[in-house]
N, C-alpha and C positions, 0 to 999 in steps of 0.2 A: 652582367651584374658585377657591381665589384665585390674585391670580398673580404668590406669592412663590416664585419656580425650588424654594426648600428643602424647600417643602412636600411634594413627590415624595418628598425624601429623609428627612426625619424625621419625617415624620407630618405630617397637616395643625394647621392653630390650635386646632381644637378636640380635640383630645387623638388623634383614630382614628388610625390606622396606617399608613403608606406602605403604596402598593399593592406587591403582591407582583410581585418577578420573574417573568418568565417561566417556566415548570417545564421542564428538561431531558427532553427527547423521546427516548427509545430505538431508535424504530423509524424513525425521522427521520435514524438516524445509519449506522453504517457496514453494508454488505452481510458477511454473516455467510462468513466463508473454511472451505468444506462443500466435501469430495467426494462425500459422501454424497447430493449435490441430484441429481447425473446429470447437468447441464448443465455443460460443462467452459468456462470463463472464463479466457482468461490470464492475465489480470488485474484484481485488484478495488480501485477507486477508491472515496474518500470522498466520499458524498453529501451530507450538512452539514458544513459548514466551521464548528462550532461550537470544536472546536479542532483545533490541528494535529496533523500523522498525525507522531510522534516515531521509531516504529521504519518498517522497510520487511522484510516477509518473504518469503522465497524458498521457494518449496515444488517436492518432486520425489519422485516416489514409488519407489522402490527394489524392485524385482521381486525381487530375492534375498530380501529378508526379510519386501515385502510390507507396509511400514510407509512413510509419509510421512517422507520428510526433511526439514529445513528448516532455516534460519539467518535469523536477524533482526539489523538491523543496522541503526544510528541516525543520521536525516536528516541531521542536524546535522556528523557526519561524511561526509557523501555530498561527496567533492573533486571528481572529475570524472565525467561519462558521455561516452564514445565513441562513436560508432555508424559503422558500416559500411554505406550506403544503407538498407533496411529489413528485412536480414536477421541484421545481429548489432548489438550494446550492451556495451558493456562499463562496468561501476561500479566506480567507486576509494572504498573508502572506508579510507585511509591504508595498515592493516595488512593491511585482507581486500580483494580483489577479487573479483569476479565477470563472466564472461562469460554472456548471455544469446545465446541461437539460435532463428530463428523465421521466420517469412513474415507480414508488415505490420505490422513494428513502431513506425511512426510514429507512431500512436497512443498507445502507449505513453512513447517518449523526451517529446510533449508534456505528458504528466500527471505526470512524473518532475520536467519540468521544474517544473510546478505546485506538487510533493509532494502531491498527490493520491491516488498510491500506495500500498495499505495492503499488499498483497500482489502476488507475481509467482507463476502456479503453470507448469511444465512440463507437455503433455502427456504421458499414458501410457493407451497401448489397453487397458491391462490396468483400468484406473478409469473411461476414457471409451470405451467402444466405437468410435463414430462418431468419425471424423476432423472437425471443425467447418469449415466455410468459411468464410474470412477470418481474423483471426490469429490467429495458433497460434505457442507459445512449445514450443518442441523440445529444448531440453537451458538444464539452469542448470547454468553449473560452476564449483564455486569455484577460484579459480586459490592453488595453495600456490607462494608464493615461496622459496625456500633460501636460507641462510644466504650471504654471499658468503665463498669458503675461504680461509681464512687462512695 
């Protein structure tokens, strides 16, 4: 190799090719957000930091209708997180809030801080039989703020 820096980037002297980037790995990248696996996760963090995690989603499973609820809602606006020792969280993102409920949530507030965070799920026995040991997120609510009356 010679050792002009450019040659990485436009080919070498004698006419070949810049070597190729690295190829984007798929399974290198984020844990799939499945109720379907049976193992219940409170939450699923990014495992390559290839890019940043932009949305953050909240999932809660709804026993009246039996369907996954969810709202996603974008880092970037993430303004504040509260926490309450290690059993509640609260996320401001300007318009929407949310309060999270749980037992050892520390874990969590630190990968928050991270943006690690690709998903937050609540439990429900009706999806996860088994109660998990160790944390366990118990209700996500979105708080609806009213109008101030005029």
């Amino acid at each position: 190799m010679s050792g002009n820096w450019r040659d990485m980037f436009e080919g070498g002297r004698d006419g070949s090719p810049a070597p190729p980037s690295p190829s984007h790995s798929p399974e290198m990248e984020d844990e799939p957000v499945s109720a379907e696996s049976g193992i219940y996760r409170p939450w699923i963090i990014q495992r390559a930091r290839t890019r940043p995690a932009l949305l953050l989603n909240l999932r809660k499973f709804d026993p009246k209708s039996g369907l996954l609820l969810g709202w996603q809602a974008s880092y970037p606006y993430l303004v504040s997180a509260d926490y309450v020792g290690e059993k509640m969280l609260s996320l401001d993102f300007g318009r929407r809030q949310f309060v999270i409920r749980g037992n050892d949530l520390t874990e969590l507030v630190r990968h928050l801080q991270q943006g690690t965070v690709l998903a937050i799920q609540e439990y429900s026995a009706k999806v996860w039989p088994e109660l998990p040991s160790g944390p366990v997120v118990t209700a996500i609510d979105k708080v609806e703020k009213r109008p101030p009356d005029a």
